[in-house]
C-alpha positions in Angstrom: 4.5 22.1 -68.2 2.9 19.2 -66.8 1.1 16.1 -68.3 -2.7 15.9 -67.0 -3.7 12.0 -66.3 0.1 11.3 -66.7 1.4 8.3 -64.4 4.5 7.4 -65.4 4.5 4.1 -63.1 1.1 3.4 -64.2 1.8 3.7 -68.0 4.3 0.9 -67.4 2.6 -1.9 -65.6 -0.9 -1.2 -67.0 -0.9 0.4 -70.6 -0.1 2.8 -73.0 -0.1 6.3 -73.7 -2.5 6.6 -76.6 -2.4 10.5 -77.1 -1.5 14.0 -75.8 -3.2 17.1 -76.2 -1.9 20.2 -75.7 -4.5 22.9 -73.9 -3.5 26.3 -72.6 -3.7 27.1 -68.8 -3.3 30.6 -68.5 -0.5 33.6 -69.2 1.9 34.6 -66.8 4.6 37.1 -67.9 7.1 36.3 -65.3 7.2 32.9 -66.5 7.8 33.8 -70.3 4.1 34.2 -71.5 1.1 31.8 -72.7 1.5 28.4 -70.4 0.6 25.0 -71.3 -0.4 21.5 -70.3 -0.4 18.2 -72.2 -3.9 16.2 -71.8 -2.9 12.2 -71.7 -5.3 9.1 -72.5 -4.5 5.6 -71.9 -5.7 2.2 -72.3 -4.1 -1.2 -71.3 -3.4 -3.9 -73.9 -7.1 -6.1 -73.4 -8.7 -2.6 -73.7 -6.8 -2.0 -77.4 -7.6 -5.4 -78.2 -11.2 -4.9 -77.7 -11.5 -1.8 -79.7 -10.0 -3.8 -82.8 -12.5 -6.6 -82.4 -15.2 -3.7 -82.2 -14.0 -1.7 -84.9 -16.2 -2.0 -87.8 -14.5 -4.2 -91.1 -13.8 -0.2 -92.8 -11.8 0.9 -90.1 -9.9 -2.5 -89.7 -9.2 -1.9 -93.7 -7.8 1.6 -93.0 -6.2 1.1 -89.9 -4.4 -1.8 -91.7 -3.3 0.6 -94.3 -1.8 2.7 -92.0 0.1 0.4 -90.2 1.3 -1.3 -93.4 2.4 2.6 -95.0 4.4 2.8 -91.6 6.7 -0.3 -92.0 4.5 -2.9 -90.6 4.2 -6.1 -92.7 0.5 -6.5 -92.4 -2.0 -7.3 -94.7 -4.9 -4.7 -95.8 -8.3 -6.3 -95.1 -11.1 -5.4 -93.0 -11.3 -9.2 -91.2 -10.4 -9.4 -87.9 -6.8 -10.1 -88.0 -4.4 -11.1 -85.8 -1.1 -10.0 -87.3 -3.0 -6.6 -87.8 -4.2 -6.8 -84.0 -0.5 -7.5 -83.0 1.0 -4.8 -85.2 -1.8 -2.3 -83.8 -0.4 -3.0 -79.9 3.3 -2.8 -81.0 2.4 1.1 -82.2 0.8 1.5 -79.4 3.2 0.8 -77.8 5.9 3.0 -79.5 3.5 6.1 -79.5 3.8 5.4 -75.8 7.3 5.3 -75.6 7.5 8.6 -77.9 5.2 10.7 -76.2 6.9 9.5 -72.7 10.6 10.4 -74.3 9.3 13.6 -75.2 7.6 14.6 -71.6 11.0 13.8 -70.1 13.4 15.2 -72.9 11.6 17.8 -74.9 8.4 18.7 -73.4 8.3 21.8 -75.7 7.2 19.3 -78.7 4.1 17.7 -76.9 3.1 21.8 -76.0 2.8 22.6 -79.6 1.7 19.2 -81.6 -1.0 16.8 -80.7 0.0 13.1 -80.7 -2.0 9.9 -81.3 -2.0 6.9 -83.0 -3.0 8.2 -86.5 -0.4 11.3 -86.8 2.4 9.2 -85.2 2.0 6.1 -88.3 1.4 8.9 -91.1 4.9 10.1 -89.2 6.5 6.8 -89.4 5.3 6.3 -93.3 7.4 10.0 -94.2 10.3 8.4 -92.6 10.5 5.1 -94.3 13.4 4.8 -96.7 13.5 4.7 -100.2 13.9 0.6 -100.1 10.8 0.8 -98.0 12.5 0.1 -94.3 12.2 2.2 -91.6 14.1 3.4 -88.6 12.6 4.1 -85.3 14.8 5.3 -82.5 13.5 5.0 -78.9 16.1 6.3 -75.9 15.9 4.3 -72.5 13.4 6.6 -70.3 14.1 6.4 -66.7 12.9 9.4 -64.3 14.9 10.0 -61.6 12.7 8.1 -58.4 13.5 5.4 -61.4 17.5 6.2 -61.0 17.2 7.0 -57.8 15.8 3.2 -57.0 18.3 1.9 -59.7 21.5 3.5 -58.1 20.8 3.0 -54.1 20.1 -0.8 -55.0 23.6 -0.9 -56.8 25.3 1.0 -55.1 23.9 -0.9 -51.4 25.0 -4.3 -53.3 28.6 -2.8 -54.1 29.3 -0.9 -51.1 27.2 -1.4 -48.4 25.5 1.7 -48.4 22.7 3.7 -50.2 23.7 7.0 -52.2 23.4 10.6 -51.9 20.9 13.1 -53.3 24.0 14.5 -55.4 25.0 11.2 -56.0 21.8 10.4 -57.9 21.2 13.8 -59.5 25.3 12.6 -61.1 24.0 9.4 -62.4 20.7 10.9 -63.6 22.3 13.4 -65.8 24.5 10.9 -66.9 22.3 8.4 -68.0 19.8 10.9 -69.2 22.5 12.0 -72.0 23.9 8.6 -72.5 20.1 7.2 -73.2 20.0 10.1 -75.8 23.0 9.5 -77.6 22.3 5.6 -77.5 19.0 4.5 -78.1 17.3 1.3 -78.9 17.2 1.1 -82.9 14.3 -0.8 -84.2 14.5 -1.2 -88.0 11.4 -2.9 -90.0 11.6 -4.0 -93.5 9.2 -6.0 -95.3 11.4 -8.9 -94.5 10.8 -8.3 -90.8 12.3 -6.4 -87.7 15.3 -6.3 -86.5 16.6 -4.5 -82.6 19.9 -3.0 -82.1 19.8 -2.2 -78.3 20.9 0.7 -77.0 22.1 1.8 -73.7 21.6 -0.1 -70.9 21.1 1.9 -68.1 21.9 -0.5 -65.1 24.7 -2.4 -66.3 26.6 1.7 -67.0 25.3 1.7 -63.0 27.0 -1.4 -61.7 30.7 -1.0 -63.7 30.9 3.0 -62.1 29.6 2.1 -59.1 31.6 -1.2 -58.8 35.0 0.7 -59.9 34.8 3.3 -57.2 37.0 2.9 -54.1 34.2 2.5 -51.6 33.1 -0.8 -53.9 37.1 -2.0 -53.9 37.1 -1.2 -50.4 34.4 -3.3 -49.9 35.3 -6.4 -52.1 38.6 -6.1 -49.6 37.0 -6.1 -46.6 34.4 -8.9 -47.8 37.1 -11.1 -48.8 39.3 -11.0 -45.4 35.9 -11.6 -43.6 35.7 -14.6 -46.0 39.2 -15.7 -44.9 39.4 -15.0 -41.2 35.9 -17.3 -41.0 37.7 -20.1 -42.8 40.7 -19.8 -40.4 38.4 -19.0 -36.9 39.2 -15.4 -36.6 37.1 -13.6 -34.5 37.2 -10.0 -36.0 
């Protein structure tokens, strides 16, 4: 399955994912039946921004709601707004994230269920807790060219050289399952918001890379270099 209009490098320097669709591309038996695509939209930040000034003072109001329903302290009026506008980019922003976690972790999900901005808050508002707070998880996504980048510039710091094509697939896997296991809480009461982070992909990179005997070897081997230039020791 692949996501149509999906940039991955894009999304993250110019904008948001604002929804997936899913559309059928055709049957093939040997491939287990019906298959499937996920249509993507985007916009950057200036671009959502625009659509809430343009947004007339009714959809403001229920666009308000919505946020407000799904955690958000904002208030409910059809005036343009600026803790509403602000509130409006953050979901954004974690429909974004969502629909990016699922492409790379569960792309089953975005096949069968259609995502955007008003079925992701009334998602949010089932999930708040009975004091009114609610917990949003959102796992570190990293593809592998991201890994791959991530690892080879450690790993050339700490050792000298870049890393292998089974070296990367390791720490891909690795940090794949880790990013599950330990995402990035964000909790939002009415008093506020509060982070716990989660996994933190490169500094995992740099203490298993660093404690590996090619790094020591290398710390070694720097630090005689270090030595025989103070003393004027050609090597």
């Amino acid at each position: 399955m692949e996501l149509e209009g999906y940039d991955p490098n894009a999304v993250r320097t110019s904008g948001y994912i604002t929804s997936s669709t899913p559309i059928t591309t055709g049957y093939d038996a040997a491939a287990g039946g019906v298959q499937y695509s996920v249509r993507t939209s985007g916009a950057t930040p200036a671009q959502l921004i625009q659509q809430y000034r343009k947004m007339t003072p009714a959809l403001r109001k229920a666009l308000a709601q919505q946020l407000k329903d799904a955690g958000f302290k904002v208030p409910v009026t059809g005036r343009y707004d600026t803790t509403v506008r602000s509130a409006f980019l953050s979901a954004s922003e974690d429909l974004s994230t969502e629909i990016t976690n699922l492409s790379q972790n569960d792309p089953q999900r975005l096949a069968e269920v259609g995502y955007d901005l008003t079925t992701f808050l009334k998602d949010q508002a089932q999930s708040l807790g009975g004091d009114g707070s609610k917990r949003a998880e959102y796992p570190t996504v990293l593809s592998r060219g991201d890994v791959a980048e991530l690892v080879n510039s450690i790993k050339q710091n700490e050792t000298g050289y870049g890393a292998t094509e089974d070296e990367i697939d390791f720490y891909y896997e690795k940090i794949r399952k880790k990013s599950l296991k330990q995402p990035t809480v964000v909790t939002r009461t009415e008093g506020g918001q509060t982070t716990e982070r989660g996994f933190n992909p490169q500094q995992f990179l740099v203490e298993k890379i660093s404690g590996t005997d090619a790094a020591k070897e290398r710390k070694v081997l720097d630090a005689y270099d270090a030595f025989a230039q103070v003393m004027g020791i050609n090597i």
